[in-house]
C-alpha positions as CSV (number, residue, x, y, z in Angstrom):
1,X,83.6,-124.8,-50.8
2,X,82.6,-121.0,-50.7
3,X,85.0,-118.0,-51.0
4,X,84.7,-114.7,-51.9
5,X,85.1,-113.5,-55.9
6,X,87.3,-110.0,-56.7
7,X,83.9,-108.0,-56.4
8,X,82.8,-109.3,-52.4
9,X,80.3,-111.6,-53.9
10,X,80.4,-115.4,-52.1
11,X,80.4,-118.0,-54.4
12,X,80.7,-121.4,-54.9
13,X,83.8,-122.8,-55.9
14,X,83.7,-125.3,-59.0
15,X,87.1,-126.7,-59.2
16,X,87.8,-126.8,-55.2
17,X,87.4,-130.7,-53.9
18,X,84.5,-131.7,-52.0
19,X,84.6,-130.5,-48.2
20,X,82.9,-131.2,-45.4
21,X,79.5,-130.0,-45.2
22,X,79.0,-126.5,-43.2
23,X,77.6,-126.2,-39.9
24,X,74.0,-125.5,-38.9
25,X,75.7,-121.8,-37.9
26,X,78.4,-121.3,-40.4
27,X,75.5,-122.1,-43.1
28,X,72.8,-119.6,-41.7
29,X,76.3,-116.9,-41.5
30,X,76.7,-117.8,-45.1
31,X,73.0,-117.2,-46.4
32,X,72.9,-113.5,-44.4
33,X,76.0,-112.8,-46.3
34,X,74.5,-113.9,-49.4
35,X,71.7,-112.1,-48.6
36,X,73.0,-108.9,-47.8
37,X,75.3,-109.3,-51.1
38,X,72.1,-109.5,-53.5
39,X,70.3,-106.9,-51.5
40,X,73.6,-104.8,-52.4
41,X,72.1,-105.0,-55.9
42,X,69.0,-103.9,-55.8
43,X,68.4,-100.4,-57.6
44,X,65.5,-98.2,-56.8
45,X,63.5,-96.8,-59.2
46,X,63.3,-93.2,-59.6
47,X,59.8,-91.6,-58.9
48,X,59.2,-91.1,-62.7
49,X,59.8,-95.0,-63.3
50,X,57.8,-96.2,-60.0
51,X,54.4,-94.3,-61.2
52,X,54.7,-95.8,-64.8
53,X,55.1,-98.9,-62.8
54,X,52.0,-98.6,-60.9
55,X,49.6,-97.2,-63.9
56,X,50.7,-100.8,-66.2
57,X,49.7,-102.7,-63.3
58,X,46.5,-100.5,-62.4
59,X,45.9,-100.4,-66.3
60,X,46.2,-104.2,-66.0
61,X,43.8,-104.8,-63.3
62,X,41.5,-103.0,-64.7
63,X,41.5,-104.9,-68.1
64,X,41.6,-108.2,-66.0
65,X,38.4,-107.2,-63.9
66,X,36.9,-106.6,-67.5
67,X,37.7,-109.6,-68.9
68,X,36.7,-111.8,-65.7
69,X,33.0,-109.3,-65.9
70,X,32.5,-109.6,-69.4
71,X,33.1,-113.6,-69.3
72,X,30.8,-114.0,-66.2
73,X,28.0,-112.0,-68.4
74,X,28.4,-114.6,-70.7
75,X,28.2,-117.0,-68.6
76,X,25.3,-116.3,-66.7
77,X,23.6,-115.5,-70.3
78,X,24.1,-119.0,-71.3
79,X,23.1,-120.6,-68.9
80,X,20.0,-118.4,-68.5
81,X,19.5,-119.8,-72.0
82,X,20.0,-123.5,-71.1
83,X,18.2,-124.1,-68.2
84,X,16.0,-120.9,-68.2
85,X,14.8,-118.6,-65.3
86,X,12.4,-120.3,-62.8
87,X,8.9,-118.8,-62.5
């Protein structure tokens, strides 16, 4: 059902026949392996790449909070004009 490819990644076999389905334990074993396997993967970025990061989503933020401000302005204008301000 599961084995091991060349590079120590567990994957599913395709062309092995149907087995008996895994233990509540062997199955939790298997997803910590699988786990640990992908987290093998992950790549850090450098310090360069992590503030360029940060800026885009700061710069985006900022351009959503405009967006969301400038549309509530609006808002508020039209229905200032539709039902008008109480005296």
């Amino acid at each position: 059902m599961v084995q091991d490819d060349g590079k120590g990644e567990i994957v599913a076999s395709g062309s092995a026949p149907r087995e008996k389905k895994l233990n509540v334990f062997a199955r939790i074993a298997l997803f910590i392996r699988q786990v640990f396997a992908e987290l093998r993967k992950v790549v850090t970025p450098t310090r360069q790449e992590l503030l360029k990061y940060t800026a885009v989503v700061l710069g985006f933020v900022v351009i959503m909070m405009a967006l969301v401000y400038g549309m509530d302005f609006v808002f508020l204008w039209v229905t200032t004009q539709v039902f008008g301000v109480p005296a």
